[in-house]
C-alpha positions in Angstrom: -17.0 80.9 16.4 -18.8 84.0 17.1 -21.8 82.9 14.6 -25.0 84.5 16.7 -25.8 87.4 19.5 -25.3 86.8 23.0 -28.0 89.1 23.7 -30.5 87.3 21.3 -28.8 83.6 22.4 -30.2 84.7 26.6 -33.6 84.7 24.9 -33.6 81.2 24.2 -34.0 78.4 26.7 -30.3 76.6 27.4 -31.5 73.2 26.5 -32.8 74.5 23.1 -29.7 76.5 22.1 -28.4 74.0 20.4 -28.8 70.0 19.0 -27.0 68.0 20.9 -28.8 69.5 24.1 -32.3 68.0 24.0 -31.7 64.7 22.1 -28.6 63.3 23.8 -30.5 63.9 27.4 -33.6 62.4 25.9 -32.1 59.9 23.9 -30.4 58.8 27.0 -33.6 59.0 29.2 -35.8 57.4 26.3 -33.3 54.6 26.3 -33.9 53.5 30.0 -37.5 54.1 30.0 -37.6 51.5 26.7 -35.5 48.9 28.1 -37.6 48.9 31.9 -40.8 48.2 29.9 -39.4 45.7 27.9 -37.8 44.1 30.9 -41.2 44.4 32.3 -42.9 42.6 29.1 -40.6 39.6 29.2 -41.4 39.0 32.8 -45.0 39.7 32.8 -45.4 42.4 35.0 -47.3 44.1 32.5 -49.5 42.9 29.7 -50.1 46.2 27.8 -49.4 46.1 24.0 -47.0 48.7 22.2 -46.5 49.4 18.1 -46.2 46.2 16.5 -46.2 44.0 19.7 -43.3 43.8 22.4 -40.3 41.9 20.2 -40.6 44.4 17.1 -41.1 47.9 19.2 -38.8 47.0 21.3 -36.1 46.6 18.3 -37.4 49.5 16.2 -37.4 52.1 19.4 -33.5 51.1 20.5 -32.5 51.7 16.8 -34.8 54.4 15.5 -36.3 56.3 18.6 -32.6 55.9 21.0 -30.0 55.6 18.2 -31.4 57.6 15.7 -32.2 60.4 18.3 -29.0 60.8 19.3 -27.3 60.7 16.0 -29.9 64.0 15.3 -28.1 65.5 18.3 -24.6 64.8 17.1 -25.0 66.1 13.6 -27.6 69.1 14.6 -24.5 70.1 16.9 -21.7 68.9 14.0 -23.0 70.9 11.4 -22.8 74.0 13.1 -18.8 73.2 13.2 -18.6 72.2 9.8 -20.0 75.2 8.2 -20.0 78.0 10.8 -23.7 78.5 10.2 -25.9 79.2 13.2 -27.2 75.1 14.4 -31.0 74.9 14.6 -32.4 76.0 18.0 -35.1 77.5 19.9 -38.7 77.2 18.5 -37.2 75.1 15.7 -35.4 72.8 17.2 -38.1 72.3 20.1 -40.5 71.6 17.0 -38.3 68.8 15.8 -37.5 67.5 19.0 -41.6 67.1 19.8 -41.6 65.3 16.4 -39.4 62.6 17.2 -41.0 62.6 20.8 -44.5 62.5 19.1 -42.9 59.0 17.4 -42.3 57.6 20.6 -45.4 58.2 21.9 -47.7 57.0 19.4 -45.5 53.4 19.2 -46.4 53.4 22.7 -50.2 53.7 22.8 -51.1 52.8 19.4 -54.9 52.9 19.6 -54.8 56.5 19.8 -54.8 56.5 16.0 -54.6 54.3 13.2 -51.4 52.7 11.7 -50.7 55.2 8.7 -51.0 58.0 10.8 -48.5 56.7 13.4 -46.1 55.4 10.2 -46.1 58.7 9.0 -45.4 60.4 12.0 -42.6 58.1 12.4 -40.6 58.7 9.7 -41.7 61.9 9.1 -38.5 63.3 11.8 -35.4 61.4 10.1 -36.2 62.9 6.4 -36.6 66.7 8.3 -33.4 66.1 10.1 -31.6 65.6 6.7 -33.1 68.4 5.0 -32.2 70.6 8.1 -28.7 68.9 7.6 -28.4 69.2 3.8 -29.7 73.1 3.3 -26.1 75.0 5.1 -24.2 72.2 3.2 -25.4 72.9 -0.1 -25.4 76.4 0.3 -21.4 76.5 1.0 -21.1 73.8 -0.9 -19.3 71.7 1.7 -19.9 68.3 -0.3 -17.4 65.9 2.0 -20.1 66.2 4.8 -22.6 65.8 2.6 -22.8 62.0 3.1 -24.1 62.5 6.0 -27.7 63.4 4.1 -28.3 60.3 2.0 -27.3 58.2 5.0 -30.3 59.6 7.3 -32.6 58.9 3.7 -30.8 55.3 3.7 -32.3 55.2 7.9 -35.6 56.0 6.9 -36.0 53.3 3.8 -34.7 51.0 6.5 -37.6 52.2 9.2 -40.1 51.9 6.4 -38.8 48.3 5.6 -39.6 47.7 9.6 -43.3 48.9 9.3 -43.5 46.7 6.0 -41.9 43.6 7.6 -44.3 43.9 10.2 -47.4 44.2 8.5 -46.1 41.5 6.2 -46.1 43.7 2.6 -42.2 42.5 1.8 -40.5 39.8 1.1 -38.8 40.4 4.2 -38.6 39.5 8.3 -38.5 42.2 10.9 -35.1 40.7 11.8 -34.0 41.0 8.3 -35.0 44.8 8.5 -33.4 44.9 11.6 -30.2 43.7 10.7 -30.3 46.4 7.9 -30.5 49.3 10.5 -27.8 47.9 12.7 -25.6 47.2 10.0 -26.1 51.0 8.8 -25.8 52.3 12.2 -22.5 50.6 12.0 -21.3 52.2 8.9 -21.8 55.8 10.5 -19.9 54.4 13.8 -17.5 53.3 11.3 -17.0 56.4 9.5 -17.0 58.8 12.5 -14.6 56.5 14.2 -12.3 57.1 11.1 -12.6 60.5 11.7 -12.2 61.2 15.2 -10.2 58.5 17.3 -6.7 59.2 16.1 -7.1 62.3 17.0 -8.9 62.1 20.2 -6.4 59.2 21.3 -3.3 61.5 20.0 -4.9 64.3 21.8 -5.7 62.3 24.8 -2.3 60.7 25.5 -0.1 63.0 24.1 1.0 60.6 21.5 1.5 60.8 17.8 -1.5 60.5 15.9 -1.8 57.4 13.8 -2.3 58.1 10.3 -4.9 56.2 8.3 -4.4 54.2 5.4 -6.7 54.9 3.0 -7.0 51.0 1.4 -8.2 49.7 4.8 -10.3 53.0 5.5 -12.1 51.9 2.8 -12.3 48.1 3.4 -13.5 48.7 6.9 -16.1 51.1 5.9 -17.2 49.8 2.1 -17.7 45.7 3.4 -19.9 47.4 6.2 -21.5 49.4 3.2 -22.2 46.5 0.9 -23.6 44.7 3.5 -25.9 47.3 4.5 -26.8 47.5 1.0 -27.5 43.6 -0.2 -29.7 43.5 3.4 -31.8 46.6 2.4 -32.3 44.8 -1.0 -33.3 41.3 0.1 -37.3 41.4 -0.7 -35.9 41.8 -4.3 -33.0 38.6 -4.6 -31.6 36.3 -2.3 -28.5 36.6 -1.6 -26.3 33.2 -0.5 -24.8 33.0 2.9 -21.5 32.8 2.5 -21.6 36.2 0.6 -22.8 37.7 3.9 -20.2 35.6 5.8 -17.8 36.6 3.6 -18.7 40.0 4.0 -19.1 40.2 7.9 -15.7 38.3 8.4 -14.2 41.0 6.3 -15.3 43.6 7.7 -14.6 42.5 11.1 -11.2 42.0 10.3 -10.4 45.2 8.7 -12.0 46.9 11.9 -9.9 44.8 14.0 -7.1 45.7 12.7 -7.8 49.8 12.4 -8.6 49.4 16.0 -5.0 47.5 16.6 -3.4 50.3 14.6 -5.2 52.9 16.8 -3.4 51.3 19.9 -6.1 51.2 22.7 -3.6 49.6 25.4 -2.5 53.8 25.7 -5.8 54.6 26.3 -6.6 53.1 29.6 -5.9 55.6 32.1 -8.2 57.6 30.5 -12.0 57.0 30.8 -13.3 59.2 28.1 -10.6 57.1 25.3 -11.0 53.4 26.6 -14.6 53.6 26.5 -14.5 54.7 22.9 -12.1 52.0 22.0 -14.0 49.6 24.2 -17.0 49.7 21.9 -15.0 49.7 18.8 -13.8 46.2 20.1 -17.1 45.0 20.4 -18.1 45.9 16.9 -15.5 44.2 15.7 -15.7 41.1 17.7 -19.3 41.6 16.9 -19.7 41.4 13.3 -16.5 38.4 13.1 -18.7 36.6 15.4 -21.9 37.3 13.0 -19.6 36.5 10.0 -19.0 33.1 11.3 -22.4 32.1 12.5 -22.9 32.0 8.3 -20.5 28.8 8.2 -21.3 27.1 11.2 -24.5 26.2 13.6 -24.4 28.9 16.1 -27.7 28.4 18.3 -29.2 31.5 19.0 -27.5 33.6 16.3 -29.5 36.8 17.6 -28.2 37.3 20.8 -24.5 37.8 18.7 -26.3 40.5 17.4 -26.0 42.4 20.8 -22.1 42.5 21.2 -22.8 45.1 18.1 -25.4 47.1 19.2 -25.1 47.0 23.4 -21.8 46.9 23.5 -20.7 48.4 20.2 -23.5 51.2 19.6 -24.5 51.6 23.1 -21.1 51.7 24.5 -19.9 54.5 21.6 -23.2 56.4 21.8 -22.7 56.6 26.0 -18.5 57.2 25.1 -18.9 59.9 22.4 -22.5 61.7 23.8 -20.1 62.2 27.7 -17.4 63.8 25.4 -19.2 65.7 23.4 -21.5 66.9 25.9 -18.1 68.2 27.9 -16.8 70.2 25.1 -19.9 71.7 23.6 -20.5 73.0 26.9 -17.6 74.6 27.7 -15.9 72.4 30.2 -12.7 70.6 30.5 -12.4 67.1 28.7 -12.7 65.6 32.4 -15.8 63.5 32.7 -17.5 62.9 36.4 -15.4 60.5 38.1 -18.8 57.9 38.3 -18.7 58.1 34.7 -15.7 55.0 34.7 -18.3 53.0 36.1 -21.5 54.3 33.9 -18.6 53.0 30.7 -17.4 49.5 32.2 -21.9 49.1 33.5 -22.6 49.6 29.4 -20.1 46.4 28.5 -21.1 44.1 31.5 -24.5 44.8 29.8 -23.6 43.3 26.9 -21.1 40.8 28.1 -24.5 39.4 30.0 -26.5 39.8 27.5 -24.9 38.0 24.9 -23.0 35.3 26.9 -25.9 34.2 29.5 -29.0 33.2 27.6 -26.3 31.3 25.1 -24.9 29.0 27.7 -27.8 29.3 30.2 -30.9 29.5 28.4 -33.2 28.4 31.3 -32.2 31.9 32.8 -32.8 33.6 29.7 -34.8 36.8 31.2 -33.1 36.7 34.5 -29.9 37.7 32.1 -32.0 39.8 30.2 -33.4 41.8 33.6 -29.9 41.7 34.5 -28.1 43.2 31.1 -31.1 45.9 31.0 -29.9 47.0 35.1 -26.1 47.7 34.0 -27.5 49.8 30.6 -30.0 52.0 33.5 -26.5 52.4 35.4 -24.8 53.2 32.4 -27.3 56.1 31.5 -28.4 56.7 34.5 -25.3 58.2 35.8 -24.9 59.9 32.2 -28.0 61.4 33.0 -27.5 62.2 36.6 -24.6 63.8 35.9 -25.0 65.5 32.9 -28.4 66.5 32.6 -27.2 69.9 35.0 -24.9 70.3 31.9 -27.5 70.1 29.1 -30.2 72.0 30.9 -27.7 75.3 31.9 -26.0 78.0 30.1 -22.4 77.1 28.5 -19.9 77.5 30.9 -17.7 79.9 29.0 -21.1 82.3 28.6 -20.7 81.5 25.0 -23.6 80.5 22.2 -24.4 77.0 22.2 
């Protein structure tokens, strides 16, 4: 879509022309940067204090300074598709982008000023994001996309239920709050993977696309939904366990069969499909495996936890931000050839993470050290290779 100047699109820097630019290089970079000081916590090589302490900053900045950065950057780029409005950029986007980087920052060195000044800087950048998000969809009235707004409000009551875990004003444990945001993060993996994968896997392999069936759709998305929902709620009722189990094993199910239906085994001469269908298997197998740790003794019940967001939400941020990246800048659907390695790196991380501290918990941060060294080859090559991409003029010489 011809939707702005060339001329007055050379005035702007590449990087800030459009959403996905900034935050999915960032994201990608802030993710690694994260991980090596938390690796670096655990083993003691450094004794500085983050946000909150080590544990929670180190849960809150994966979920809401990573995740959350680079679902900005796919629906800052999305939008512009959806309503053939002009996507933020230049000075404006650059402003948003130094707000989320100004969260990262302060979580980092927190004595530079005091806790309500750091909170609100915090979750100042998810509510502006929606409202940037909301304004073009109101104003064609393009309501199915709307969703999308109330979800990134849904983010920040989760963030805020972090911060009020943590300084112990609800009813509520930080990795209650967590669970919330992963859970949520896997309702919008969930619904975008609705979306998109038949088509990208039709598209891919030259197959015909597998049409969805509404009841399941639902299932798979709604359990995920009502989970989300009873977790956010918790400082106000108790809810028993086998309603969660219930819940978790449900939703597992319905994803494992939408995944079934999608036929992955097609996909894997193709990097840029398997990895996407690679991390839907782990959210699946993830939240079963969740689901049953309701109903019986499973020592060590959070390390489950990473099969859904390593392998699941890292491995479909790392799938989707390669493809993406590719297309919205005017190239071929082709990723770098390193990039098959960068996808299998992201599931060996969480293969290791998960699986070694449960059976060999005496070597609980070697697997650690070693599950954080496939995620930096993961997004390392992502940004090795792709970081040229972001930082240049489209391909084609067209906007974005």
């Amino acid at each position: 879509m011809q939707i702005t100047d060339l001329a007055e699109e050379q005035q702007i820097l590449p990087v800030l022309r459009l959403g996905f630019r900034p935050f999915f290089l960032a994201g990608a970079l802030f993710s690694m940067v994260a991980l090596v000081l938390w690796g670096a916590m655990l083993s003691g090589y450094i004794t500085f204090q983050p946000y909150g302490g080590g544990l929670w900053w180190h849960i809150h900045e994966m979920l809401f300074g990573f995740g959350c950065a680079i679902v900005a950057g796919f629906l800052l780029t999305a939008i512009q598709n959806w309503t053939g409005i002009r996507g933020v950029s230049g000075a404006s986007l650059l402003g948003l982008f130094l707000l989320w980087l100004a969260g990262r920052v302060v979580l980092l060195l927190p004595t530079l000023l005091n806790d309500y000044v750091i909170i609100l800087i915090d979750l100042s950048f998810l509510p502006t994001v929606a409202y940037i998000l909301g304004k073009p969809l109101f104003k064609i009235k393009q309501y199915r996309n709307l969703f999308f707004v109330p979800l990134l409000v849904l983010f920040t009551v989760a963030n805020i239920e972090m911060y009020l875990a943590k300084l112990g004003l609800v009813n509520m444990t930080v990795s209650q709050a967590a669970y919330a945001s992963v859970i949520l993060m896997a309702v919008l993996m969930s619904v975008m993977a609705g979306r998109v994968v038949p088509m990208f896997t039709a598209n891919g392999t030259k197959t015909a696309k597998v049409l969805p069936l509404p009841w399941l759709e639902k299932l798979a998305t709604g359990s995920l939904a009502l989970i989300t929902a009873l977790l956010l709620l918790q400082p106000l009722f108790t809810v028993p366990a086998f309603v969660f189990g219930s819940l978790f094993l449900l939703s597992g199910g319905c994803q494992a069969i939408r995944w079934f239906r999608w036929k992955p085994w097609i996909t894997l001469g193709v990097p840029l499909l398997w990895s996407i269908h690679g991390a839907i298997f782990f959210i699946w197998v993830g939240l079963f495996t969740v689901g049953m740790s309701y109903f019986i003794v499973v020592p060590f019940v959070s390390h489950l936890w990473h099969l859904i967001t390593v392998g699941g939400m890292g491995g479909l941020i790392l799938a989707m931000i390669s493809r993406v990246s590719l297309g919205h800048t005017g190239r071929k659907l082709q990723q770098p050839k390193a990039m098959f390695w960068g996808f299998l790196s992201i599931f060996i991380a969480a293969i290791i993470r998960v699986i070694g501290p449960i059976f060999w918990m005496q070597y609980y941060i070697t697997f650690i050290n070693l599950s954080i060294a496939f995620w930096l080859i993961a997004f390392g090559l992502f940004a090795y290779h792709y970081a040229p991409m972001l930082i240049k003029p489209r391909v084609d010489g067209r906007p974005g």
